[in-house]
N, C-alpha and C positions, 0 to 999 in steps of 0.2 A: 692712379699712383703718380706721384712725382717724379719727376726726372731725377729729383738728387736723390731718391729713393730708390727710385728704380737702379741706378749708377752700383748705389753700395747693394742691393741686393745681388746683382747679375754679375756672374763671373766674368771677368773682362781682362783677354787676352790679347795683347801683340805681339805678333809673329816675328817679328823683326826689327832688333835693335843693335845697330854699330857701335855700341859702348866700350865691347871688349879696346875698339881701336885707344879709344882714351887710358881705359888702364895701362895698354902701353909706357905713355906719358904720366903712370904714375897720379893718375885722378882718383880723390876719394871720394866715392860713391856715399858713404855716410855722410857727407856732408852737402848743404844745398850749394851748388856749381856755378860761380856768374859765368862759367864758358860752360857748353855741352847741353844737350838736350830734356839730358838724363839721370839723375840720381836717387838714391832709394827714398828720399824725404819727399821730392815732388810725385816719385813713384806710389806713393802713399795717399799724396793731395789728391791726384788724380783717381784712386780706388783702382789700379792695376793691379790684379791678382798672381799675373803671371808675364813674365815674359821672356822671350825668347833673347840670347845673346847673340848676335852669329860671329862667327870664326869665320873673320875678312881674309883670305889672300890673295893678291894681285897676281892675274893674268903672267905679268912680266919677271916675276920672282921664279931662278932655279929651280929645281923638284925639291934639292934637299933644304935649301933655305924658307920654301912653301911649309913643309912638315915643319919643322923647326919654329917658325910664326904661327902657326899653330897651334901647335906646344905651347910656349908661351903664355898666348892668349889664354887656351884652358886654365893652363896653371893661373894667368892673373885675374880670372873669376872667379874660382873656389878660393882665392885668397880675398878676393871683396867679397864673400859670400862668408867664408868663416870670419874675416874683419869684424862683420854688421848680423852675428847669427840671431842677432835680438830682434831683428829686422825682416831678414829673408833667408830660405833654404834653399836647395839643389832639388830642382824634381826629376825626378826621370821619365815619369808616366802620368795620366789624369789623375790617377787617385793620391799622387804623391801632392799633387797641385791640390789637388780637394783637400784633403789631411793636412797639408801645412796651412790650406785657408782657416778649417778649425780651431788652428791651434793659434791663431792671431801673426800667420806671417807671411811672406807675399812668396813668390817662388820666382826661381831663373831655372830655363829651360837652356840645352846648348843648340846649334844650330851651325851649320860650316857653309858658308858662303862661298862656293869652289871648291869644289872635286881635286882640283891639283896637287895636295898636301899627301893625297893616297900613292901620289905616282902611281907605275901599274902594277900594285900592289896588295891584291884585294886582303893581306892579312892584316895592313893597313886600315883598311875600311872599317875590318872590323875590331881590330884596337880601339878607334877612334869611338864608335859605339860605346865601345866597353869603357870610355871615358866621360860618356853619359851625351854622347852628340844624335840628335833624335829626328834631323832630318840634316840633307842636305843636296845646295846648290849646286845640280851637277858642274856649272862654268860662272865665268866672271864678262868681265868685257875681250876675252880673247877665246879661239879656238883653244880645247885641251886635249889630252887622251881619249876624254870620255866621250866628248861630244862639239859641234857649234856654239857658237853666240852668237844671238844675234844682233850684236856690236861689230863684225866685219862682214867686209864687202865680199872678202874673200874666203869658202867653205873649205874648209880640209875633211869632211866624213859624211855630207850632206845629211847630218843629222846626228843620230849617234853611231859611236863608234861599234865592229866588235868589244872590242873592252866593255865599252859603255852600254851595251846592252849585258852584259852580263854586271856589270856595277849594279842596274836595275832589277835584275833577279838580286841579285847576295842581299840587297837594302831592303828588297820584299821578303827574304827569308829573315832575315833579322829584325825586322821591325822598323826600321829606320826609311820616313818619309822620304820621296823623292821630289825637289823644290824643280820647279820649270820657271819659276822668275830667271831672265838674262838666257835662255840658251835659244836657239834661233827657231824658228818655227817647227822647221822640217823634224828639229829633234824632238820636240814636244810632240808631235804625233807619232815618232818612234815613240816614246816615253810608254803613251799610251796604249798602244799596242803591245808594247812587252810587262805593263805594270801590272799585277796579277789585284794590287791595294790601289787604294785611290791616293792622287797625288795634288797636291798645291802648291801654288801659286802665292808664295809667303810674302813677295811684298812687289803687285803689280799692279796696271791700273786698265781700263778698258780704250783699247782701241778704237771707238769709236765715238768715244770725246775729245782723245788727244791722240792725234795721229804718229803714234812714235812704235819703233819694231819692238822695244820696250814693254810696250801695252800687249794685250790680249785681245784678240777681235771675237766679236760673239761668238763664231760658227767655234772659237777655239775655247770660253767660256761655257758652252753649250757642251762641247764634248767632256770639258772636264763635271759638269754637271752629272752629267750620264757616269761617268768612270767613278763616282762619288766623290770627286774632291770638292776643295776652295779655294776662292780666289780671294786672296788678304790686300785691303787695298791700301796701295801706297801713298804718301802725304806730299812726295816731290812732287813740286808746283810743276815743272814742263810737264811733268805725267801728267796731272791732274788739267789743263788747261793750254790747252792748242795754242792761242792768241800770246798767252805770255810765253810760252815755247820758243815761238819766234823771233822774241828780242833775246831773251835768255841765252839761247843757245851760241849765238853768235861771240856775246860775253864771256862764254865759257874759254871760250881760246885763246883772253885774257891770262887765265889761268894755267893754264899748257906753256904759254910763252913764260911766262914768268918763273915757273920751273923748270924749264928748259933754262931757262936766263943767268938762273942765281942758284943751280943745284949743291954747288960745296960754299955757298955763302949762307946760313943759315939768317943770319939777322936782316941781312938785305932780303931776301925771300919773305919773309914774316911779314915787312915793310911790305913788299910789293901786292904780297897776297891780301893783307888787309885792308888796299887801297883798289885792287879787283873788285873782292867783294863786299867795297860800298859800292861800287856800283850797280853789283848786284843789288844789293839791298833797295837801290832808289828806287828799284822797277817798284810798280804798284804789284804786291802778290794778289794771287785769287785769294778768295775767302775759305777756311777751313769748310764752308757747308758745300764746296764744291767734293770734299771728300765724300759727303754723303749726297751728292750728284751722283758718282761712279757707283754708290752701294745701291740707288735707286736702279741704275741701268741693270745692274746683275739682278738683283730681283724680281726687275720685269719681263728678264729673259728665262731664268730658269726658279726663281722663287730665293726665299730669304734661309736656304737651309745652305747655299752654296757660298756663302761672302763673309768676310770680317774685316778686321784692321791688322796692316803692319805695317806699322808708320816709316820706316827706315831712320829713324830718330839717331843723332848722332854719325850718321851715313852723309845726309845732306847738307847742303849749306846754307839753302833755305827753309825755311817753311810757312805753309798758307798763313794768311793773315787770321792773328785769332788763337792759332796753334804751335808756341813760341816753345813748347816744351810736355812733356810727358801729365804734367800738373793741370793740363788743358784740356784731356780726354772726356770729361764728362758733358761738353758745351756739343759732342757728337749725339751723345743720348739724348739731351734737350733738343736737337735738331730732329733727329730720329721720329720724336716724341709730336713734334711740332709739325712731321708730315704725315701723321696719320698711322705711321707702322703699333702695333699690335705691343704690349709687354714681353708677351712669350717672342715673337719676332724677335725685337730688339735683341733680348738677351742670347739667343742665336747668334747673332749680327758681333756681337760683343766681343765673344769667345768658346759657347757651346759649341758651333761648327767645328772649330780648328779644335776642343779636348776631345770630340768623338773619333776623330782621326788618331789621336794618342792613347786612346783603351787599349 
């Protein structure tokens, strides 16, 4: 079978995409975007049948002003969603995903990137469900309630919290996945320990291509194998590739400074920010087949029933050479295809893993 064949036959799912942030600003999605990663036209080009939005709050945001962005955010999806109904629907579950695939229309799943929006409030949690959110990040790049990150140096619960361990029961009685992308080691094996369902890894990469706390090292890959999860791999180049890690990151504080610099100057910020990141841009990126590098390592560790894609699209501000936007997803399958993996594989690899987690 062909790769472009195979592409539109195979349900093909990512786990995570930062687009809600752009609806903020007011982006429409029905139309194709010279800025953003993402919109429902290229979401088409690419044969994406499903993907996940996540509901971003920063670390650094109040409790009540976290809920409240939040808020927001859902509300500005089901507004790009009934905008474009000719286009896409709301799924809640796999079968809503299969059904809308029938009926010629793509789906958006919700997804909350940080626990913090619940404050410690588990009637919270389960609102937020009830607003159709079907996993979520227990942290961001900061310590919360729930748990660590592991973004500092410094642990406040060496792992998960009390809270947070009962956050992981209520999400297990409810249905609602528990994402271990961004929380610090110690809590991902809390995690496991208390999660009664299998939990993933919506948008990370392996440890032991790119040496970052970010990434997943086998023995922690291997365990989420066994617990039945997946690990969805991520498309950010430092993940994806050590060597370019190492100019990159230092770049990054480019950025830091420059909002630090110009935070109630808006146009000078804009100015500074898009003069950062050419420089980013200059670095030579890795090539998108490094993303099916990391899918190769997970395979070889525990087989091709534990890995997918979630590009963090719209999250980033780069991405692999090759893989400039959502419309670029099937150049993955012809990779796939090109090393040897199987049809039925592939289409695992795609998005079966991450719907059999959503029955």
């Amino acid at each position: 079978m062909s790769y472009k064949k195979l592409h539109h036959d195979a349900f093909v799912l990512d786990s995570h995409c930062d687009t809600p942030l752009r609806l903020l600003d007011d982006a429409n999605l029905g139309e194709r975007g010279a800025e953003g990663h993402f919109d429902f036209i290229r979401m088409k080009e690419g044969g994406l049948d499903a993907a996940f939005f996540a509901i971003y709050t920063s670390n650094t945001l109040e409790p009540d002003t976290a809920t409240r962005r939040a808020l927001q955010m859902i509300a500005r999806t089901y507004d790009a969603v009934e905008a474009n109904s000719d286009k896409v629907a709301v799924a809640l579950c796999a079968e809503d995903a299969l059904d809308n695939r029938e009926q010629g229309l793509m789906s958006v799943f919700l997804g909350m990137e940080n626990g913090a929006p619940i404050q410690k409030d588990m009637s919270l949690l389960r609102l937020f469900y009830d607003m159709g959110v079907r996993y979520m990040t227990l942290t961001h790049a900061g310590n919360n309630e729930i748990c660590d990150s592991c973004a500092t140096k410094e642990k406040r619960w060496n792992g998960l919290s009390p809270f947070g361990i009962e956050v992981v029961k209520e999400m297990n009685r409810l249905g609602m996945l528990v994402d271990v992308s961004h929380i610090s080691d110690a809590a991902f094996y809390d995690v496991l320990k208390y999660s009664v369902a299998p939990v993933v890894a919506t948008h990370s990469c392996c440890r032991a291509l790119s040496d970052h706390p970010r990434n997943l090292t086998d023995e922690m890959i291997i365990a989420l194998a066994k617990n039945g999860g997946v690990i969805q791999i991520n498309f950010y180049p430092p993940f994806l590739n050590k060597s370019y890690a190492d100019i990159f990151w230092p770049l990054c504080e480019e950025f830091e400074a420059v909002e630090a610099k110009y935070k109630t100057d808006k146009a000078k910020y804009q100015e500074e920010y898009k003069a950062a990141l050419g420089k980013l841009n200059a670095i030579k990126k890795p090539s998108y087949k490094e993303i099916v590098d990391h899918i190769d390592h997970v395979v070889k560790l525990v087989g091709a029933s534990h890995v997918g894609i979630g590009s963090d699209f719209d999250g980033i501000e780069v991405t692999p050479e090759g893989m400039e936007g959502v419309n670029k997803l099937p150049l993955i399958t012809q990779e796939l295809k090109l090393r040897g993996y199987s049809d039925d594989d592939v289409k695992l690899i795609l998005g079966e893993n991450f719907l059999r987690l959503l029955d």
